[in-house]
C-alpha positions as CSV (number, residue, x, y, z in Angstrom):
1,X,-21.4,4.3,-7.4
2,X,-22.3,0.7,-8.9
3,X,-26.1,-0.1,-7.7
4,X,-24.7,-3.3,-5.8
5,X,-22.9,-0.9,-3.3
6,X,-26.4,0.2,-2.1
7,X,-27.5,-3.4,-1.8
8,X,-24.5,-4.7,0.6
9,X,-24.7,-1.2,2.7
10,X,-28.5,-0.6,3.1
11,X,-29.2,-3.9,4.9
12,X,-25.8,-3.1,7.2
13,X,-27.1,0.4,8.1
14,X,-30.7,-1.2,9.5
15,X,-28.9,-3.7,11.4
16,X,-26.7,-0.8,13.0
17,X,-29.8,1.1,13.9
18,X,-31.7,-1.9,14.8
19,X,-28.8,-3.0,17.4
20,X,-28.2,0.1,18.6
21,X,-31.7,0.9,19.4
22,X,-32.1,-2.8,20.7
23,X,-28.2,-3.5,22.9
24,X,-25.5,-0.7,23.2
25,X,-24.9,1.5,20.5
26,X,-21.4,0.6,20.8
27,X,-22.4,-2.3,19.0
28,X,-23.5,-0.8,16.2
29,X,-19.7,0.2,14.8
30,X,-19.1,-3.3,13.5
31,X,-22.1,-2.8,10.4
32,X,-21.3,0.8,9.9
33,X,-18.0,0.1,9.1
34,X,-19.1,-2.6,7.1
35,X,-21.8,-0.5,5.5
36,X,-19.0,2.5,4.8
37,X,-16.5,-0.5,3.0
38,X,-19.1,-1.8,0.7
39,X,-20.2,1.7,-0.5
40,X,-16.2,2.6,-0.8
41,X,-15.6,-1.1,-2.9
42,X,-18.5,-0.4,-5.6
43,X,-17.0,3.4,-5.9
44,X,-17.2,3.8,-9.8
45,X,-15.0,7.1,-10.5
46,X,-15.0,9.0,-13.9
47,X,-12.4,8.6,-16.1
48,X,-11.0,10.8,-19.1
49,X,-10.6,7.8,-21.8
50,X,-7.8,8.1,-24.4
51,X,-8.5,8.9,-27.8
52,X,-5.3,7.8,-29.7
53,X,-5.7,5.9,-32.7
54,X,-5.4,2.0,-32.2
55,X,-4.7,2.5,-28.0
56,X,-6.6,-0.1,-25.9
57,X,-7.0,0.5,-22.5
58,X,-7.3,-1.4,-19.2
59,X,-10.0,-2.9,-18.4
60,X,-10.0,-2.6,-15.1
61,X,-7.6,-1.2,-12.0
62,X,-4.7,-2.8,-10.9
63,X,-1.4,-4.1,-11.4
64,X,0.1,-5.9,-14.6
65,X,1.5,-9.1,-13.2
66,X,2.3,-10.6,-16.9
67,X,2.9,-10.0,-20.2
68,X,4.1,-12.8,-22.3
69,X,3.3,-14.6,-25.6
70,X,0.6,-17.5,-25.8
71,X,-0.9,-18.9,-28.6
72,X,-4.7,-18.9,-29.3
73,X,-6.3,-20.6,-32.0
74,X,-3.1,-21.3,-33.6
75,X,-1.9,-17.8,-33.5
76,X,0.4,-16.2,-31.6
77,X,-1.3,-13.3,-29.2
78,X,0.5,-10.9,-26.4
79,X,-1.9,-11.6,-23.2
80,X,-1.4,-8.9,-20.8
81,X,-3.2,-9.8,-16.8
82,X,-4.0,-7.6,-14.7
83,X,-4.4,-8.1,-10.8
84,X,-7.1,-6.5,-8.7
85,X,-7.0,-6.9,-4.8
86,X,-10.0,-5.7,-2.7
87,X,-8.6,-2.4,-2.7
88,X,-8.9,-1.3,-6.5
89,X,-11.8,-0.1,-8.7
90,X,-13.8,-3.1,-9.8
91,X,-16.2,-1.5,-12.6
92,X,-14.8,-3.3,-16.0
93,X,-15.0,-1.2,-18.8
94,X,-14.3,-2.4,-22.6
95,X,-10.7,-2.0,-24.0
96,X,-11.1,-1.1,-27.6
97,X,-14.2,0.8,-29.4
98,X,-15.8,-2.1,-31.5
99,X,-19.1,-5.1,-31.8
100,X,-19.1,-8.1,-29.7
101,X,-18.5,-10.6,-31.5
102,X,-18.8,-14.0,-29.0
103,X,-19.2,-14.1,-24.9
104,X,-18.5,-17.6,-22.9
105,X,-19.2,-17.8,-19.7
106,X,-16.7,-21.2,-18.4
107,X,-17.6,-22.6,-15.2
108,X,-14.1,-23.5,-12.9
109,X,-12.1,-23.1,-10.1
110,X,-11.2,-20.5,-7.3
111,X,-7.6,-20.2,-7.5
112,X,-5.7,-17.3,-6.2
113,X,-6.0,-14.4,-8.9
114,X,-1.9,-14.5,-9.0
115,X,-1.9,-17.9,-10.2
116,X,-1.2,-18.5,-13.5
117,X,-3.1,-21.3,-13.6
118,X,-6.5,-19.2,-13.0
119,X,-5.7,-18.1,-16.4
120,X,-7.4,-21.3,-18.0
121,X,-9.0,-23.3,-14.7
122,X,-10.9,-20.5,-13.0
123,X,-14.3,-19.5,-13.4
124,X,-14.6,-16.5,-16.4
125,X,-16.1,-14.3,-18.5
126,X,-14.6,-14.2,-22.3
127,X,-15.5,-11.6,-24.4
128,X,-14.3,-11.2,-28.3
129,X,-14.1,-8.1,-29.7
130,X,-13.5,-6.9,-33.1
131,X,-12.2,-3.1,-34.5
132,X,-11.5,-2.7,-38.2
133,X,-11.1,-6.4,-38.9
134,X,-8.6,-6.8,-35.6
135,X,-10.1,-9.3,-32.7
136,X,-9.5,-8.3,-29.3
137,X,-10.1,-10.9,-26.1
138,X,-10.8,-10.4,-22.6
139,X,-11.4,-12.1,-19.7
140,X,-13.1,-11.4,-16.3
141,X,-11.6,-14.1,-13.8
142,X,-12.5,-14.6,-10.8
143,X,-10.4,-15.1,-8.3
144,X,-9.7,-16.6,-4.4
145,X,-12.4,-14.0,-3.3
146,X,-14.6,-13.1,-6.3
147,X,-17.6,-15.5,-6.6
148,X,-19.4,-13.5,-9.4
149,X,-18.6,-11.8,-12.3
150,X,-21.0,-9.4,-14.0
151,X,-21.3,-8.3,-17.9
152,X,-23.8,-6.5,-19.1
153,X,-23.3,-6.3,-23.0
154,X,-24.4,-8.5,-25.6
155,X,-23.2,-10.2,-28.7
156,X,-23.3,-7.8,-31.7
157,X,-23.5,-4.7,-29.5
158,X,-20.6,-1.8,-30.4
159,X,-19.1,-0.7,-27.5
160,X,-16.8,2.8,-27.1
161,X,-13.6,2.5,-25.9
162,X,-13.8,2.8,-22.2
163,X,-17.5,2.1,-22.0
164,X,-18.3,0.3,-18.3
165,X,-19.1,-3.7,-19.1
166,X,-19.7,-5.0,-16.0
167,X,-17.6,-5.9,-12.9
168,X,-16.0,-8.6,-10.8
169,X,-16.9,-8.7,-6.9
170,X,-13.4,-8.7,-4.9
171,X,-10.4,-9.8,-5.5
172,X,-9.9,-10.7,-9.4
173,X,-8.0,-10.8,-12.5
174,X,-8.6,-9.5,-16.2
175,X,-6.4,-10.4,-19.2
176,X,-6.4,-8.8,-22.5
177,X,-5.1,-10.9,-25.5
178,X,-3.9,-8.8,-28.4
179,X,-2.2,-9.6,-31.7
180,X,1.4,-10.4,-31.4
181,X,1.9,-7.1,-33.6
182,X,0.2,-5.0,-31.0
183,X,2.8,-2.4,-29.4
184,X,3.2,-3.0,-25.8
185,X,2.7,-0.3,-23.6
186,X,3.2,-1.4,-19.9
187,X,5.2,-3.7,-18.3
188,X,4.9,-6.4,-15.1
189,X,4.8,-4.1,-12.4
190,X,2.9,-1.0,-13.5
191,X,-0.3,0.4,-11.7
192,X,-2.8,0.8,-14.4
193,X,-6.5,2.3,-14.1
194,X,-9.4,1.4,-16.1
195,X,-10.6,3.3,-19.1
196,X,-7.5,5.7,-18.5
197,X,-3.9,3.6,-18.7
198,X,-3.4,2.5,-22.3
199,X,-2.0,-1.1,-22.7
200,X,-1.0,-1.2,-25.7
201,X,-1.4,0.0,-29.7
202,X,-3.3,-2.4,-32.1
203,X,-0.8,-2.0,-35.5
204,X,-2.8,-0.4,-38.9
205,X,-3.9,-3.2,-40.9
206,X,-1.3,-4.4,-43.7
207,X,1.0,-2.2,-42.0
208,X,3.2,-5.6,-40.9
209,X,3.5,-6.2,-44.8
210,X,6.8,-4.8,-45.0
211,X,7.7,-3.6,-41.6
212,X,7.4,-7.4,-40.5
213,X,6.8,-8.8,-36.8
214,X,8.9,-7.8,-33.5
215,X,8.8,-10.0,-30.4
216,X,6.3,-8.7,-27.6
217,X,9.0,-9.4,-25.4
218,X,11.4,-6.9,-27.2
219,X,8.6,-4.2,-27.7
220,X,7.8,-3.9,-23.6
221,X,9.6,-1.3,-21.9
């Protein structure tokens, strides 16, 4: 259970005693139920975290709504997104074992988490990562619902694979930019969990040398 859970319900459980000491204990059902959501939304569950050499993980629940080339910094990267409605798991957790290298916090807009758009224009978290001389970004966004996110790391900190960042209250989006050499793993569609579902596989160093590049868009399946 995330600490925040305790913060929303608490308050809701002495306003259900106080108005059913106070009015008719009927009442009272309305912040109990609330109470009972908000300790259910900040649930934080265990999860057995991959081992495999090069796998990088989800970093959060959900369901992949794109995967698809973009270019960042004049390179070309795989972005993988990742929706999460009210429903899912919200605790972030990192996607590869390695240091922070840079967080940005960008101020922005609201727009529905399924919106491409809110990709670039809503408010965010980026975090760079980097394993073995191989960068890995990604972004908290909040979404339509979600007016904070939360990260607890700091630049130059090593993180394990898995490891619990932060988190995004209600509805939200994450997005993991890999190398375009990265071997895709999921695919638009697919219900992933944090820590557990692996994403994708980050390609050996110099391995590319003389095997060459494929198309994200050919390696998804």
């Amino acid at each position: 259970m995330v600490r925040d859970g305790y913060f929303y319900a608490l308050p809701l459980i002495a306003a259900a005693v106080l108005i059913g000491w106070l009015t008719n204990p009927a009442w009272a059902i309305i912040p109990v139920l609330l109470a009972a959501f908000f300790l259910w939304f900040f649930r934080d569950p265990e999860r057995a975290i991959p081992q495999d050499a090069g796998a990088v993980v989800s970093p959060g629940d959900g369901k992949v709504t794109d995967v698809s080339t973009v270019t960042l910094d004049n390179e070309k990267q795989t972005r993988l997104s990742i929706f999460l409605n009210v429903f899912n798991v919200h605790v972030n957790r990192s996607p590869i074992a390695g240091v922070i290298r840079d967080v940005r916090y960008q101020r922005g807009q609201y727009l529905n988490a399924m919106n491409k758009a809110s990709a670039e224009l809503n408010e965010q978290n980026i975090v760079t990562m980097e394993s073995d001389g191989q960068k890995v970004v990604f972004k908290q966004i909040a979404g339509l619902l979600a007016r904070r996110i939360v990260f607890y790391p700091k630049i130059g900190d090593r993180l394990e694979r898995g490891q619990r960042v932060g988190l995004i209250k209600f509805g939200s989006r994450v997005d993991v930019l890999l190398d375009a050499s990265a071997l895709i793993n999921v695919k638009i569609g697919d219900r992933v969990q944090g820590g557990a579902t692996v994403l994708a596989h980050l390609q050996p160093r110099g391995a590319l040398a003389s095997a060459g590049r494929a198309p994200a868009t050919e390696r998804a399946h």
